[in-house]
PLY file of the C-alpha trace (Angstrom):
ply
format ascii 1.0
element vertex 600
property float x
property float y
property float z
element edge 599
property int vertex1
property int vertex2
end_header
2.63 -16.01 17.41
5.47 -17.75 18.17
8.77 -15.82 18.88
10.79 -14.64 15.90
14.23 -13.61 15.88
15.44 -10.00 15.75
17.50 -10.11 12.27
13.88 -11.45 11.00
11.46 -8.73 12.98
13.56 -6.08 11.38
13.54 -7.29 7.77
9.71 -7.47 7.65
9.11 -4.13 9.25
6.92 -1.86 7.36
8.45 1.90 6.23
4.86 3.71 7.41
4.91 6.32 10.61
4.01 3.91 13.75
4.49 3.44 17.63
6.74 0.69 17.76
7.33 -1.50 21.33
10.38 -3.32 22.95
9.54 -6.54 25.18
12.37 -8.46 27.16
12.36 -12.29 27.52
9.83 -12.01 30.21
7.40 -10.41 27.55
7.61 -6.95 29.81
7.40 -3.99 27.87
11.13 -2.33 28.05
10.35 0.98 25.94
7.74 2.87 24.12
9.31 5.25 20.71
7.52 6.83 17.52
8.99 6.39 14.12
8.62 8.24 10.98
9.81 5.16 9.25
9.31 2.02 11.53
11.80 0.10 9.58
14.62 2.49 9.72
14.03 3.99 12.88
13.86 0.59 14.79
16.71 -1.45 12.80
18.81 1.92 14.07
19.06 0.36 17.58
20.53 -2.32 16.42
23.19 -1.33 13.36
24.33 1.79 15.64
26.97 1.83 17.86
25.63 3.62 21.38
27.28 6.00 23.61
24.45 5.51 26.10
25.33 2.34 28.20
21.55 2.74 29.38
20.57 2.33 25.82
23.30 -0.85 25.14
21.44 -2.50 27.76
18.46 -2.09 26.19
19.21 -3.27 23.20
20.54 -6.29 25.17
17.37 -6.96 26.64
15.10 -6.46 23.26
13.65 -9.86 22.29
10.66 -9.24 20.59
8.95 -5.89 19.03
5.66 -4.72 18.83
4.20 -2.40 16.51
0.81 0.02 15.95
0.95 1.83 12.13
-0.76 4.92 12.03
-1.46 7.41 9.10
0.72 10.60 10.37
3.41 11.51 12.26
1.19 13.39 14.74
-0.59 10.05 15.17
2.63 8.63 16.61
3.49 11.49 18.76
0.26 11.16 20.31
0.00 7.94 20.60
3.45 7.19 21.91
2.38 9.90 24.81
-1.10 7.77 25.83
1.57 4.34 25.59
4.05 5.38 27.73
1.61 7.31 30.58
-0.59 3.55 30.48
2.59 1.61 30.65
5.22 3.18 32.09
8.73 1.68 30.50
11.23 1.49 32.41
13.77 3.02 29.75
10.81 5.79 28.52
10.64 9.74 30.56
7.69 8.68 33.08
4.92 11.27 32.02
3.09 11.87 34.90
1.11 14.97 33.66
-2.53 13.80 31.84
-2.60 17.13 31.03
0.34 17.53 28.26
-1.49 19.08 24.93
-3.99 21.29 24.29
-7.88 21.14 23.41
-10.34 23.51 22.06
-13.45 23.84 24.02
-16.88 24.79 23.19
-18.38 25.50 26.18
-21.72 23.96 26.96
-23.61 27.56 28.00
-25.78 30.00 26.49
-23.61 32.02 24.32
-21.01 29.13 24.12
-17.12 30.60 24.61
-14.79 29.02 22.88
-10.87 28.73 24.49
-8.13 26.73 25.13
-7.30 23.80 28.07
-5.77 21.18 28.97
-8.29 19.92 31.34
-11.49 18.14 29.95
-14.15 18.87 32.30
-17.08 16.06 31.58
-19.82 19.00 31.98
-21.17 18.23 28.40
-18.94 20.67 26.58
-17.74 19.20 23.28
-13.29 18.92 23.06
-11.46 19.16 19.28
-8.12 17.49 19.64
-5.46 16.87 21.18
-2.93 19.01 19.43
0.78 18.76 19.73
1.41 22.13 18.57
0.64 25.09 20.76
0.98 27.45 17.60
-1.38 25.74 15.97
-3.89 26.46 18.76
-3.65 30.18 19.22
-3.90 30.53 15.22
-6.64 28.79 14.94
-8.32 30.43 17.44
-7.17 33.97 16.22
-8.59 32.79 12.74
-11.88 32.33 14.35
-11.70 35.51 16.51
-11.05 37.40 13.44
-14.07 35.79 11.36
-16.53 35.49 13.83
-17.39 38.14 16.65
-17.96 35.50 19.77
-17.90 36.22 23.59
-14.94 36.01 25.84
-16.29 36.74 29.39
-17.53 34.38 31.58
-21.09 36.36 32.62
-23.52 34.12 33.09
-25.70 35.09 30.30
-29.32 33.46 31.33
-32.44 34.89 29.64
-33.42 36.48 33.09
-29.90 38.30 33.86
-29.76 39.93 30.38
-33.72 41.07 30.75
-32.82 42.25 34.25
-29.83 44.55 32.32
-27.67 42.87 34.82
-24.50 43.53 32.51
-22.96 45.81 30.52
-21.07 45.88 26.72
-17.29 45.68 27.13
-14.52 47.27 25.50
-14.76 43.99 22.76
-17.86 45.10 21.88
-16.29 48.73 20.66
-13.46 47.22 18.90
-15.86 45.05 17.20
-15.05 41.49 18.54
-18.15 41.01 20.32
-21.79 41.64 19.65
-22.83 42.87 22.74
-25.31 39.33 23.26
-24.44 40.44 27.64
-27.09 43.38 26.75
-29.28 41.63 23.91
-27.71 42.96 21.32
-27.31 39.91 19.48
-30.10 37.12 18.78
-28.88 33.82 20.42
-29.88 32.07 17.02
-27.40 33.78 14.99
-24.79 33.20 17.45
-25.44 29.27 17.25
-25.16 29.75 13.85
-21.85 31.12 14.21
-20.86 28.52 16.73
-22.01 25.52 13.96
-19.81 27.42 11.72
-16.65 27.48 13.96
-17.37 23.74 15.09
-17.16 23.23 11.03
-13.28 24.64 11.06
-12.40 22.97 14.14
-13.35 19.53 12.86
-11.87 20.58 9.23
-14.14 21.45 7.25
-12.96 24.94 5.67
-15.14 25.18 2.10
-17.17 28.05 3.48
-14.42 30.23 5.75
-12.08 29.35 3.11
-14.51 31.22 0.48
-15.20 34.13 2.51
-11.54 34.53 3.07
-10.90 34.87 -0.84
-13.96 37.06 -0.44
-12.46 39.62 1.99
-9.13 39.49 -0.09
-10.46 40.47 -3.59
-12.20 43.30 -1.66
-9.05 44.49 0.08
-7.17 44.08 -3.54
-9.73 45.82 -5.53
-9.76 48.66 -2.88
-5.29 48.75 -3.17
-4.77 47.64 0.31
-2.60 44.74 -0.28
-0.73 44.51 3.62
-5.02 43.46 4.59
-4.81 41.86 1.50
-1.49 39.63 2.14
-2.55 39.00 5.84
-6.15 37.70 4.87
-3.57 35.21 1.83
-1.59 33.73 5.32
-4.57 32.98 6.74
-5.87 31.14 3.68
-3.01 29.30 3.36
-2.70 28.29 7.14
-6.04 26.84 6.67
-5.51 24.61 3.49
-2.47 23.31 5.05
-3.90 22.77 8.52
-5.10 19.26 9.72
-6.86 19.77 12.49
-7.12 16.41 14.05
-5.95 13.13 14.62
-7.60 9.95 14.24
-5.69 8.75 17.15
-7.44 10.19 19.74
-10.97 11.27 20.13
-12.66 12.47 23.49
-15.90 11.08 22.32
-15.04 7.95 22.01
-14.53 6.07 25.50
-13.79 3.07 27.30
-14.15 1.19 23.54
-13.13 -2.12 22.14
-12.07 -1.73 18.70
-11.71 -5.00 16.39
-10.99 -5.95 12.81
-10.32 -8.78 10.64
-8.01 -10.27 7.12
-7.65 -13.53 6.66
-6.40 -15.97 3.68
-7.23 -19.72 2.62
-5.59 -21.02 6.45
-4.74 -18.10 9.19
-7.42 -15.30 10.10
-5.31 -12.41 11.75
-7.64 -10.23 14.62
-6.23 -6.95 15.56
-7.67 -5.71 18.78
-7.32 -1.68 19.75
-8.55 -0.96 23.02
-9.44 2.66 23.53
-10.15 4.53 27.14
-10.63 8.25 27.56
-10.62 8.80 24.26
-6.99 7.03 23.98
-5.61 4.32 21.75
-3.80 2.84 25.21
-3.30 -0.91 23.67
-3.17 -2.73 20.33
-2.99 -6.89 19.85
-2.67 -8.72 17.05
-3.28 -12.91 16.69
-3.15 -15.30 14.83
-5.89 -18.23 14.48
-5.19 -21.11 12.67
-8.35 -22.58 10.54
-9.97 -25.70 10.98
-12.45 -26.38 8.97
-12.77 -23.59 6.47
-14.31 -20.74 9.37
-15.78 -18.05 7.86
-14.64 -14.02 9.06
-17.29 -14.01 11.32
-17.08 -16.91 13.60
-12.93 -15.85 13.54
-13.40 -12.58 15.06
-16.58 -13.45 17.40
-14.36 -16.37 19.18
-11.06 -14.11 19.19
-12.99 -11.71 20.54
-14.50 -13.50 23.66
-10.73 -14.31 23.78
-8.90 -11.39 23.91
-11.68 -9.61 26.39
-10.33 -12.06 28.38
-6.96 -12.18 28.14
-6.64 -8.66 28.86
-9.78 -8.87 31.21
-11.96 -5.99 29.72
-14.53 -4.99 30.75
-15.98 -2.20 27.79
-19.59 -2.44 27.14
-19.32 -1.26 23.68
-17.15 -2.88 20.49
-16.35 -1.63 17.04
-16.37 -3.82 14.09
-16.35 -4.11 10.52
-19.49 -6.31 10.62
-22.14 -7.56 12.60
-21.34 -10.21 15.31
-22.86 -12.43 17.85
-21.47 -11.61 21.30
-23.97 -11.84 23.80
-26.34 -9.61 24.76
-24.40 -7.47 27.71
-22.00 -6.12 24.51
-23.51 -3.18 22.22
-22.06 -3.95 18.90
-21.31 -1.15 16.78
-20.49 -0.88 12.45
-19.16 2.44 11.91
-20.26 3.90 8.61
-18.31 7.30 8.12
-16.48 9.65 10.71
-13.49 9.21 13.55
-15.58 5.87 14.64
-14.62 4.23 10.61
-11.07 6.13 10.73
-10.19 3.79 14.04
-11.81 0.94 12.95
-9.86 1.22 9.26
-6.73 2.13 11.33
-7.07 -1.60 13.19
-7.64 -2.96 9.57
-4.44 -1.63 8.22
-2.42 -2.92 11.52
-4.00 -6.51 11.19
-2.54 -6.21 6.96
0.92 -5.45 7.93
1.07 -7.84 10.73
-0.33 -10.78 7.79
2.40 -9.02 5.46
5.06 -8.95 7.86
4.14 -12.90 9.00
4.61 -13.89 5.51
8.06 -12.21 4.89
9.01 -13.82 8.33
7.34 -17.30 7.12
8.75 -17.19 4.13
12.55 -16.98 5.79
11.72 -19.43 8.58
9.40 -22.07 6.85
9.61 -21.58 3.35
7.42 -25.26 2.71
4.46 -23.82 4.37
5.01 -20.35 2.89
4.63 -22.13 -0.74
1.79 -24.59 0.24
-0.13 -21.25 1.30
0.40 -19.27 -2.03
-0.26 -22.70 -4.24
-3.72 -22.85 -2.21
-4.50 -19.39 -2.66
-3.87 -19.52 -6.45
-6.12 -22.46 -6.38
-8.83 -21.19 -5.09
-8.51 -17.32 -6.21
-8.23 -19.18 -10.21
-10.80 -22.28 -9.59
-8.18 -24.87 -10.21
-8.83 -28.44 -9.27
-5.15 -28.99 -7.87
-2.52 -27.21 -6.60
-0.42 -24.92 -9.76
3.06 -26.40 -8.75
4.17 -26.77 -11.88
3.00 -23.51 -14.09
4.01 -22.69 -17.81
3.52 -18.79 -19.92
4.14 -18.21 -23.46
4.32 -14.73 -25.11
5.12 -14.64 -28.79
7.48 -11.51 -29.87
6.95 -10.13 -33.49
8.03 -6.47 -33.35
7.27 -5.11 -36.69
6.21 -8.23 -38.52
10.43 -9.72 -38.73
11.83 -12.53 -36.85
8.80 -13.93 -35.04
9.97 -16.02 -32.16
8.25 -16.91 -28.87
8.95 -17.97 -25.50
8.14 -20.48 -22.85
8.71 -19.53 -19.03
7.95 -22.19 -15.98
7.67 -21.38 -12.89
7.89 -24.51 -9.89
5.99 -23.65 -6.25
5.66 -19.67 -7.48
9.09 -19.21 -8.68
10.91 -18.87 -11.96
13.00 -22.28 -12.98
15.10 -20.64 -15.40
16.76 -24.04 -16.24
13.31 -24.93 -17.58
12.75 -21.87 -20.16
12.43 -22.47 -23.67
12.75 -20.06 -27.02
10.87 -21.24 -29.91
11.41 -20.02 -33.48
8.38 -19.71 -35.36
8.28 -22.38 -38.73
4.87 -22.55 -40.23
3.47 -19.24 -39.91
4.25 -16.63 -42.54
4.46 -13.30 -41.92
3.04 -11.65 -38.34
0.14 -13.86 -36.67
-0.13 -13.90 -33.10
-2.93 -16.69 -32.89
-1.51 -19.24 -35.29
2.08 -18.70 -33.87
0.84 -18.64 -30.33
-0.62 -22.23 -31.50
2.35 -23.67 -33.01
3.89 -23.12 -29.87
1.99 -24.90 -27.28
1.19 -27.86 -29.81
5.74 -27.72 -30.18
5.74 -27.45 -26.23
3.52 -30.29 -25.68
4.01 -32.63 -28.18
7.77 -32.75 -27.04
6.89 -33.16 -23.47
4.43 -35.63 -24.26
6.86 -37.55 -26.75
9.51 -37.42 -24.26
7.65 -38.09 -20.73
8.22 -35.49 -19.09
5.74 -34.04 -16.33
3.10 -31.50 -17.34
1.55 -28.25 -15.30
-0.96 -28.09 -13.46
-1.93 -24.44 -15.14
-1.07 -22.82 -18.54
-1.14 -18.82 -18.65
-1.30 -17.39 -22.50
0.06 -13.45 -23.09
-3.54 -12.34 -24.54
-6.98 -12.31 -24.79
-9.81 -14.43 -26.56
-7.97 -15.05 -29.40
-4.60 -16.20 -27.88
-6.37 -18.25 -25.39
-8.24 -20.26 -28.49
-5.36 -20.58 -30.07
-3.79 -22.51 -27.74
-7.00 -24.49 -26.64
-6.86 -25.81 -30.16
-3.28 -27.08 -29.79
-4.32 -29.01 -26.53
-7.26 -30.42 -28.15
-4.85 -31.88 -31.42
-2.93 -33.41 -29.10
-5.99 -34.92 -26.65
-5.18 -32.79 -23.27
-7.61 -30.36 -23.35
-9.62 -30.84 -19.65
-6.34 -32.79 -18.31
-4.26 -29.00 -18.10
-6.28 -25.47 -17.53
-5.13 -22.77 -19.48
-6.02 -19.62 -18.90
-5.17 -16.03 -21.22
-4.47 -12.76 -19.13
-4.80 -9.23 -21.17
-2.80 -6.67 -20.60
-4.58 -3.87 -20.40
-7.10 -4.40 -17.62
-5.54 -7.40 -16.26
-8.61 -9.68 -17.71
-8.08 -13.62 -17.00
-9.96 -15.17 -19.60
-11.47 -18.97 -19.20
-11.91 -21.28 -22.45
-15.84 -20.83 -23.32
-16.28 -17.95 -21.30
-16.94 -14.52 -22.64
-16.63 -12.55 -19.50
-13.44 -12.34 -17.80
-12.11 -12.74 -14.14
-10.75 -9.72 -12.18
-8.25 -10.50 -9.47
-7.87 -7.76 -6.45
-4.82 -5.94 -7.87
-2.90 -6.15 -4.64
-3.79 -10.37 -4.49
-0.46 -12.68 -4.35
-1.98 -14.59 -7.32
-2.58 -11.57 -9.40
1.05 -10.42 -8.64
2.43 -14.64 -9.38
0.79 -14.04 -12.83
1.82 -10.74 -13.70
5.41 -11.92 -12.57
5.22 -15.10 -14.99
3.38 -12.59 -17.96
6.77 -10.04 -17.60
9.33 -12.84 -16.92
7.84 -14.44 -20.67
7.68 -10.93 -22.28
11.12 -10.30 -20.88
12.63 -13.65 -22.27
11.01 -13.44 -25.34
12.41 -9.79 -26.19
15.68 -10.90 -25.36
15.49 -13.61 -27.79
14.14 -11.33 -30.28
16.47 -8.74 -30.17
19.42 -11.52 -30.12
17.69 -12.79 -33.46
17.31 -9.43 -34.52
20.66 -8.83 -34.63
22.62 -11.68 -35.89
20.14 -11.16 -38.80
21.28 -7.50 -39.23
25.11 -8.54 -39.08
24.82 -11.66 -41.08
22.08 -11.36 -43.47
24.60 -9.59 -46.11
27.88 -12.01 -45.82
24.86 -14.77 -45.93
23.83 -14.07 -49.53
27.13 -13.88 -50.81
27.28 -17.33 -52.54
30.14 -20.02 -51.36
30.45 -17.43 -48.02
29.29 -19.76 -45.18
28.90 -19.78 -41.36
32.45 -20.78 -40.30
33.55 -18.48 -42.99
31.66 -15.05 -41.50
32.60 -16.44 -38.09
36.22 -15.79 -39.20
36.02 -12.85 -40.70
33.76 -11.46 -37.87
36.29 -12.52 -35.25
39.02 -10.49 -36.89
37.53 -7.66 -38.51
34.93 -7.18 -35.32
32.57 -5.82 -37.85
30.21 -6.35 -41.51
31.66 -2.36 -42.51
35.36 -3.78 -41.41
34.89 -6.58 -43.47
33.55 -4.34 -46.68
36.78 -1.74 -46.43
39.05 -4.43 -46.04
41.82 -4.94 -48.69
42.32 -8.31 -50.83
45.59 -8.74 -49.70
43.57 -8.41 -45.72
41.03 -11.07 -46.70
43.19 -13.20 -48.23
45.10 -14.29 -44.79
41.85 -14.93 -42.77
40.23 -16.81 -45.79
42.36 -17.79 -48.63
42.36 -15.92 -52.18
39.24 -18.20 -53.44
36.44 -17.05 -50.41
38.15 -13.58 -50.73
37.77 -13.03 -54.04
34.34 -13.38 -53.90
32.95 -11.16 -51.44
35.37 -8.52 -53.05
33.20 -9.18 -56.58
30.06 -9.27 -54.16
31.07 -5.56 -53.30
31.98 -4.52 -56.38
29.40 -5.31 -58.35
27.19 -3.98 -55.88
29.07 -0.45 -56.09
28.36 -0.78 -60.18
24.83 -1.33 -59.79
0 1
1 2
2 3
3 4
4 5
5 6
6 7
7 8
8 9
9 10
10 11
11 12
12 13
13 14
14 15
15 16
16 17
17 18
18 19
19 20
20 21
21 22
22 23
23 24
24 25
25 26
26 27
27 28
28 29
29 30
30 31
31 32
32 33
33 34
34 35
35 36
36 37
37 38
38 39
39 40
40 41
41 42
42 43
43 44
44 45
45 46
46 47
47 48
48 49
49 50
50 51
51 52
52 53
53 54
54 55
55 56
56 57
57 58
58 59
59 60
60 61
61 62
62 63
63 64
64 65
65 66
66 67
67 68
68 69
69 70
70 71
71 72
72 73
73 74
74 75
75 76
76 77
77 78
78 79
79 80
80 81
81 82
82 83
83 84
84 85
85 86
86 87
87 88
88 89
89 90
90 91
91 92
92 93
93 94
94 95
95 96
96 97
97 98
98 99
99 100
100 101
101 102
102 103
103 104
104 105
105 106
106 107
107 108
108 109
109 110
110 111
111 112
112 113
113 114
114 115
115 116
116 117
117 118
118 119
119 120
120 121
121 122
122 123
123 124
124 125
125 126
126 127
127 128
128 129
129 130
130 131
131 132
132 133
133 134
134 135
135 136
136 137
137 138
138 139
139 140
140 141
141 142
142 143
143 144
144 145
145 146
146 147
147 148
148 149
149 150
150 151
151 152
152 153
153 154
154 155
155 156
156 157
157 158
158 159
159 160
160 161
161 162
162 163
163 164
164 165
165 166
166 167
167 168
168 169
169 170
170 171
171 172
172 173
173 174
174 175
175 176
176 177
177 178
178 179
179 180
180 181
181 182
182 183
183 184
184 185
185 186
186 187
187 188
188 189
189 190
190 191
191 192
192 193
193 194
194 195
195 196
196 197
197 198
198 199
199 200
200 201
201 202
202 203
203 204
204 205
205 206
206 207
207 208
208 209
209 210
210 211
211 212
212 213
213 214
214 215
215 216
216 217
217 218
218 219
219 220
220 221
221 222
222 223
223 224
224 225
225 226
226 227
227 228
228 229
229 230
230 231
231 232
232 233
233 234
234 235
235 236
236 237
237 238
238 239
239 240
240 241
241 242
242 243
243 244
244 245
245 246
246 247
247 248
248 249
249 250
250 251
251 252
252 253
253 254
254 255
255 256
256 257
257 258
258 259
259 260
260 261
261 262
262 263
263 264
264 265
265 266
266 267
267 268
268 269
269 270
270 271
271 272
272 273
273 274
274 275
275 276
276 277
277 278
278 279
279 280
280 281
281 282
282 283
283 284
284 285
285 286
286 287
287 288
288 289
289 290
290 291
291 292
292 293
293 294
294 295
295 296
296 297
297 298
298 299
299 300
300 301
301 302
302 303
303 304
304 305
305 306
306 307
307 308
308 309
309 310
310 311
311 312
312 313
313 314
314 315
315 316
316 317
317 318
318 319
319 320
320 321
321 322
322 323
323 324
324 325
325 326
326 327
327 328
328 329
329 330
330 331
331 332
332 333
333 334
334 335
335 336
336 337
337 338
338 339
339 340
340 341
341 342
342 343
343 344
344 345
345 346
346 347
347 348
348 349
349 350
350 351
351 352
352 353
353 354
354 355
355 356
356 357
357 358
358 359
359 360
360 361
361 362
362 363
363 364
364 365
365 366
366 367
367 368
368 369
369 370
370 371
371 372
372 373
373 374
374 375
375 376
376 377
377 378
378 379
379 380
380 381
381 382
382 383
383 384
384 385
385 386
386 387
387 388
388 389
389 390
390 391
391 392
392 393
393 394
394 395
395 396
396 397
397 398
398 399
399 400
400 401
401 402
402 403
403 404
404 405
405 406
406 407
407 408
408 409
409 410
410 411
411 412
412 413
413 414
414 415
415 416
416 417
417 418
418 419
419 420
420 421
421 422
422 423
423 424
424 425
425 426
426 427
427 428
428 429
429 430
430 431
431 432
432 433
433 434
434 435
435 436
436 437
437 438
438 439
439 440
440 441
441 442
442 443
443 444
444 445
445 446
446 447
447 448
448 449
449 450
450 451
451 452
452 453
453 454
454 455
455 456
456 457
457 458
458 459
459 460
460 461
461 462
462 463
463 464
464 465
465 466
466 467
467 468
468 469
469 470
470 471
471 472
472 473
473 474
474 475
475 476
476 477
477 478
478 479
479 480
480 481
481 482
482 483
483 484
484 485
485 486
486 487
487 488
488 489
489 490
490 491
491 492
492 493
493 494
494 495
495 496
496 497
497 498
498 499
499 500
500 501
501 502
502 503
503 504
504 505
505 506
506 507
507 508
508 509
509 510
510 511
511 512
512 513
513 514
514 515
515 516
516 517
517 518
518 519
519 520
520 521
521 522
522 523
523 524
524 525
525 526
526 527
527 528
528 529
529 530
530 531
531 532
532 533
533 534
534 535
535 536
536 537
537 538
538 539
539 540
540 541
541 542
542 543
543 544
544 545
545 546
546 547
547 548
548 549
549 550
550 551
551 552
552 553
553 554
554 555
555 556
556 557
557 558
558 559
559 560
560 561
561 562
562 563
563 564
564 565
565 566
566 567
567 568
568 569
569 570
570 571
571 572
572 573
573 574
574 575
575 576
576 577
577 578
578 579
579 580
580 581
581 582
582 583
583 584
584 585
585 586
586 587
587 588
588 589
589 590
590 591
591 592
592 593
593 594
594 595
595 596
596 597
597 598
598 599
């Protein structure tokens, strides 16, 4: 990606929580920060003015920024921690401690304890976290403690020493937090079973404790003893709120590539998250140019090759969203469901933005090839044979059955040219008819055009179904262009294009740049068209009455409506009133018009 100035960077920013990055010219990472809202944290540094020289300076030095999104703001207090211990900014605290928040352990032993560290010992013990909030911890494990009775010494409970009545029961065993397993007095199959059940919470799955909760509180209610009651409600509510871990970070998952693909009609965009001791510690995204029409695949197997080497790694194992070819020394894995898919989605949603934020950026910076992309996605997205430069929508407007107009919007290289719209009053169709008017129309459109030799589109979008879209086939066909201009109808209520001669529709991804070019030319018509209406509407209301009066004409109600400001002005108005504006003749008849409309 080539480098983008600052004012631009900052106006395509995304608004989600993130990790955002500061490089200098020398592409050396300056500083590391986390963001609720990327956009408005980041675009801070630069509209504020600082009482830190330190932090002037670094503004000073910023010339690009980097960005990872991530679903919470947990995420990005984590992962801000793992950035700045692998990198070490020079304008970030140096955090020399690997040892900053806390796990839950379940201890690999008979009789497994469960506790809190902040060193991960690779015995085989299983680790639930990080979590940033110490509180959260000691509740959780108090929640536990108080639903299931498990160990908290550290005997050495082997089948021989318990046999040999090597220990004794504690003083937890007569409170009732412990079993007594140190002198057999609990089966080491129904403690598993209790340890399943806790490894259940810890990873966040609460349907069960949650239910035995409510259990334990009915009983306490039913027996009157709400303070049990009310403390057993805090727990249930801790738990429904609680999120007990972050996709961020995972010590199962080590020494990992991670890589995902999006790509459109020319660009493929790889994101690339490399993950060691369980850390997101890196994320890349680039930007490949196609050649010859590459397919997904053979994008993301040569960027990957690439970007192992650019950053020399050396992980035996790679995540990806399908199956590639990358030699036989790299185990290639497709996540399916658990923190493996989360990571591999969360590289997804970082290679979007950055294709989101490129075309914002593109769009300021080279605005040519920003429209040559969108025409060739429309293309191919609705099957055109050549580019939709040049694209015309009608709507017709009939609101209850009176003054049925209809409207003609163009839009030139996807974007309205207003100078181009056209209103249409309907003239040979009585009453309300969508289809014949919605004929008249394009025959009135085209015939003009045609008669005057002036260019046509490339694509013609009808407001409607079936019936609209035959409608105006039939006017193409009268005047010999049907196959030379495709028209297309789009319904409003599922977003259905419709094809001439084909009965089942075409559904556009609702968040596609062609679905949202079409919707924009559909509203901009509808829009138009109402306006006209209305306008119609009420000139009709004001005028229709001074209209009928016989000898009254236009310039004659233009007068009057100048002066009086209004129809119920002109009717209260005295003879001697009317006669300055219009002479005694024109005001003695719409004073007889009145009057002999009082006597009837």
């Amino acid at each position: 990606m080539e480098k983008t100035s600052i004012e631009i960077q900052l106006k395509t920013l995304p608004t989600s929580p993130g990790v955002y990055q500061y490089y200098d010219k020398d592409d050396k990472i300056l500083y590391v920060g986390k963001a609720k809202n990327l956009k408005k944290r980041v675009t801070s540094y630069f509209t504020k003015q600082h009482d830190s020289a330190k932090t002037a300076v670094l503004v000073k030095k910023i010339v690009n920024i980097k960005h990872i999104i991530v679903p919470t703001e947990t995420d990005a207090l984590l992962l801000e921690n793992n950035l700045i211990k692998k990198y070490q900014p020079r304008y970030n605290i140096l955090l020399k401690d690997d040892k900053t928040y806390p796990w839950i352990c379940i201890k690999k032993e008979r009789f497994p304890r469960i506790f809190s560290t902040r060193r991960l010992i690779k015995d085989g013990s299983e680790y639930f976290g990080p979590y940033t909030n110490t509180k959260t911890v000691s509740i959780l494990l108090e929640l536990i403690k108080g639903l299931y009775p498990i160990r908290t010494c550290n005997y050495d409970l082997s089948k021989e020493k318990i046999d040999h009545g090597k220990y004794k029961v504690c003083l937890e065993y007569h409170l009732g937090n412990c079993k007594g397993p140190c002198e057999d007095y609990q089966r080491e199959q129904e403690y598993q079973d209790n340890i399943e059940a806790i490894r259940q919470i810890v990873k966040g799955n609460f349907k069960a404790s949650l239910q035995r909760f409510k259990d334990q509180m009915m009983e306490h209610a039913e027996k009157m003893e709400f303070e049990d009651a009310q403390r057993i409600k805090e727990k249930i509510n801790t738990l429904e709120n609680y999120q007990s871990k972050s996709t961020v970070v995972n010590s199962k998952i080590n020494n990992v590539d991670v890589f995902s693909i999006i790509s459109d009609e020319s660009y493929g965009y790889i994101n690339f998250l490399q993950i060691s001791h369980g850390a997101i510690i890196r994320s890349h995204t680039i930007e490949i140019k196609k050649k010859l029409d590459e397919s997904d695949q053979e994008l993301l197997e040569l960027a990957i090759i690439e970007i192992r080497q650019r950053f020399q790694s050396l992980s035996r194992e790679i995540y990806v969203p399908f199956l590639v070819n990358v030699g036989d020394a790299i185990k290639v894995t497709i996540p399916q469901i658990g923190d493996k898919k989360s990571i591999v989605d969360m590289s997804l949603r970082n290679a979007k933005y950055y294709r989101q934020e490129r075309f914002k950026q593109i769009k300021i910076i080279d605005p040519d090839r920003h429209v040559k992309r969108l025409m060739n996605q429309i293309q191919k997205d609705l099957r055109l044979p050549v580019l939709p430069t040049h694209i015309e929508c009608f709507d017709n407007s009939n609101i209850q059955g009176t003054n049925p107009v209809a409207a003609c919007v163009v839009f030139k290289n996807g974007k309205p040219s207003k100078k181009d719209y056209r209103k249409f009053n309907i003239k040979t169709v009585e009453g309300p008819n969508d289809f014949a008017s919605m004929e008249e129309v394009v025959y009135r459109r085209y015939k003009r055009l045609l008669d005057e030799n002036q260019p046509l589109p490339q694509l013609i979008i009808v407001d409607g179904g079936k019936g609209q879209l035959s409608s105006g086939l039939k006017a193409l066909e009268d005047l010999d262009l049907r196959g030379k201009i495709t028209i297309i109808g789009i319904a409003k209520r599922l977003e259905e294009i419709y094809y001439p001669g084909d009965s089942i529709p075409l559904y556009l991804d609702k968040k596609s740049e062609s679905l949202k070019v079409i919707q924009h030319l559909r509203n901009e018509a509808h829009r138009f068209g109402i306006t006209f209406h209305r306008q119609k509407r009420s000139k009709a209301a004001l005028n229709t009455e001074l209209e009928s009066i016989p000898g009254i004409g236009e310039k004659t109600i233009v007068e009057l409506l100048q002066h009086f400001k209004s129809v119920k002005r002109i009717k209260e108005a005295s003879k001697e009133q009317l006669i300055e504006i219009i002479g005694n003749a024109r005001a003695t008849k719409i004073l007889n018009h009145y009057l002999n409309k009082k006597q009837s």
